[in-house]
C-alpha positions, 0 to 999 in steps of 0.5 A: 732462563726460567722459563727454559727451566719450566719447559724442560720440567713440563716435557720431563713430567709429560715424560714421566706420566707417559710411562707409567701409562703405558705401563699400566696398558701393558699390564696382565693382558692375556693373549696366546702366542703360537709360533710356527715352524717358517717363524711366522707368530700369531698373536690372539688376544683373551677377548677372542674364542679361540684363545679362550680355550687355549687360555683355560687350559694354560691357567689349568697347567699352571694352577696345576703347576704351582700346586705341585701335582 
């Protein structure tokens, strides 16, 4: 029986650090999502030049945004 016990805390504790990885991959990744009229979505991570310029003037809107001008 303990070691029934032990195996079920080694895979709940695997578990455990698995989500919280995952969550910190997750985490503030910048990308640009364009959504088009047939329902097809392109996805373009901040790495890419494309999404550069699409990512600056987004943070300029927002700044602007929270700003309140």
């Amino acid at each position: 029986m303990p070691r029934r016990k032990a195996v079920t805390g080694l895979a709940l504790a695997a578990s455990l650090a698995g989500a919280v990885l995952f969550r910190r991959r997750s985490r503030r990744r910048e990308r640009v999502e364009l959504y088009f009229d047939d329902g097809t979505t392109l996805s373009l991570d901040s790495g890419s030049p494309e999404a550069s310029t699409v990512l600056s003037l987004a943070r300029r809107v927002l700044a602007a945004a929270a700003s309140g001008s």
